[in-house]
N, C-alpha and C positions, 0 to 999 in steps of 0.2 A: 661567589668570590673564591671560597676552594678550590672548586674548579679551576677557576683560570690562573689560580697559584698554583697548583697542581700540574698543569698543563704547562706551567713556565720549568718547573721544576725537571720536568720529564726532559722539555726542550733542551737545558742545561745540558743533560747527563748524557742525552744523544751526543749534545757538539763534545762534550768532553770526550766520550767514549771514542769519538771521531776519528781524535787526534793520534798519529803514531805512537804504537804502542802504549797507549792508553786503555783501561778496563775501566767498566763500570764499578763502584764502589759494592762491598758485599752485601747481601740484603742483613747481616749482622749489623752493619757498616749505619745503617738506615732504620728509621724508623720500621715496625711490624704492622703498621695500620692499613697494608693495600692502597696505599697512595701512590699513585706514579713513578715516583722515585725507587719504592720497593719493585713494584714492576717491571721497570726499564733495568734492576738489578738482575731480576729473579729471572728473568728471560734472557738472558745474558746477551745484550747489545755489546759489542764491542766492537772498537775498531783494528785492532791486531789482529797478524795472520792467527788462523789455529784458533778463531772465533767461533762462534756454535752452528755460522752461517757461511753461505755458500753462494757464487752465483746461479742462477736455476738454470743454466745453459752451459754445456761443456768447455773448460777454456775461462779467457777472458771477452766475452761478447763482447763487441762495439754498441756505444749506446748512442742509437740516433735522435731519439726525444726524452728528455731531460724530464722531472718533476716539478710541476708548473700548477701550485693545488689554486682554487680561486678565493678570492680576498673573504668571501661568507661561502659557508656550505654548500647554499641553494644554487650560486652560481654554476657555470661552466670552469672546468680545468681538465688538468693531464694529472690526475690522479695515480700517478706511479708511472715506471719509467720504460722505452720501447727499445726490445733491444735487438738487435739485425742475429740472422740466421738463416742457415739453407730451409726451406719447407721439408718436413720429415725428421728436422733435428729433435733428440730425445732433450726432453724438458724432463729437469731435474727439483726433488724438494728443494728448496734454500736451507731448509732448516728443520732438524727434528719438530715430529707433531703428530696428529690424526686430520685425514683429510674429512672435512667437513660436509663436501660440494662436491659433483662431478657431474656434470651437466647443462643445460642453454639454459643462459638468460640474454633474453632480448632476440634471441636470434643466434647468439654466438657459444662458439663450448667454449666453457670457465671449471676451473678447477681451482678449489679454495682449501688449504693447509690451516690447519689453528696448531699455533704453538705456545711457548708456557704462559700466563698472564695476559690473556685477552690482545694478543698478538696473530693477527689473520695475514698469510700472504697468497694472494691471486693471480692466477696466469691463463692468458686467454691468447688466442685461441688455441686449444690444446686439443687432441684427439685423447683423452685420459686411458692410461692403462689400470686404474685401480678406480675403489668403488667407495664412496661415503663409511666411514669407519676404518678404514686401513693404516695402520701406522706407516709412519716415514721415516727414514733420520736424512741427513742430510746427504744429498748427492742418491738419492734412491731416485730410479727412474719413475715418473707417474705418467709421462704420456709423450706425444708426438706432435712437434709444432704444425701447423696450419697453415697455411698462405692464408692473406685476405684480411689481414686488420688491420680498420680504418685510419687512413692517415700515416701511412705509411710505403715508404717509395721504393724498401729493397723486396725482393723475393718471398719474407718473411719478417716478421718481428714477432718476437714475445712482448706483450705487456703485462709487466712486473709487478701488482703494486702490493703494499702494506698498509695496513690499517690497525691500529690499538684501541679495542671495543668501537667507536661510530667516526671515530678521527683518523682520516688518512694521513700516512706520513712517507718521506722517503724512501724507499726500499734498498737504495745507494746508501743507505747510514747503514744498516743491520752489515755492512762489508769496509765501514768506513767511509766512506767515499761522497758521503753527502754532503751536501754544500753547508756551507756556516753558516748561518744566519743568527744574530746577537738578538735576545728578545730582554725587555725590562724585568727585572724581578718582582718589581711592585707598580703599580696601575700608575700612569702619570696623571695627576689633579687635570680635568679640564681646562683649568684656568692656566696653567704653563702650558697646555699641549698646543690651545689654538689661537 
């Protein structure tokens, strides 16, 4: 049940952080117990320009497939977001970090960033210029977009996504820009829910 007060809590600080001109509260501000909340501080989510984060493509990309995660884990979704580009466009960190990943999974080159507080961002298909261990800050180049990922109708797309330790989340929040979505603070009794 932590968990999923934790995970409400996190949810909170996103949408707030969201909002114009909005900052996440300071990890002073917050609890020191590494609970979500500290997290989502300590890694500095904001939604104001002159945030910690960046988009990972030069410009303001066009975003042709939105963050569409699935209702349980195990399901199918769009686990972060696809965003249009010439093929050969330099893909950029979103955000200070050590790159974790450079290399196929599945068949496709992925390039994986860990930045502060169990905060991972993914970008595939990338031709990577840097190697497992290499620091980033943000807007550092790490490689060269690809043609050819699935489900997608322009010349190119990056697929963007973000994940905070096994839970994937919008990658459009770390810039602002993610959708609102209201969650309950406290679990609703079965017996009002149905």
């Amino acid at each position: 049940m932590r968990t999923a007060i934790g995970r409400s809590v996190l949810a909170v600080l996103v949408l707030v952080a969201c909002l114009p001109g909005a900052s996440v509260p300071s990890r002073a501000a917050l609890s020191s117990s590494g609970s979500p909340a500290a997290v989502a501080s300590a890694a500095g989510i904001r939604g104001a320009p002159g945030g910690r984060f960046r988009w990972p493509l030069p410009g303001a990309p066009r975003v042709v497939r939105r963050f569409d995660p699935p209702p349980q884990p195990w399901l199918s979704g769009h686990r972060g977001v696809d965003l249009a580009a010439a093929p050969g466009a330099p893909v950029l960190a979103a955000g200070p970090g050590i790159v974790l990943f450079a290399g196929t999974v599945a068949g496709r080159p992925v390039l994986t960033v860990g930045h502060a507080d169990g905060l991972r961002t993914t970008y595939e298909p990338v031709r990577s210029r840097v190697t497992a261990g290499t620091p980033v800050y943000a807007g550092t180049p790490v490689g060269e977009l690809l043609a050819g990922h699935p489900g997608c109708a322009e010349a190119a797309c990056l697929h963007w996504g973000l994940r905070h330790d096994a839970e994937y989340l919008d990658p459009l929040a770390l810039l602002g820009l993610g959708r609102v979505r209201l969650l309950p603070l406290h679990p609703v009794p079965a017996d009002v829910a149905g």
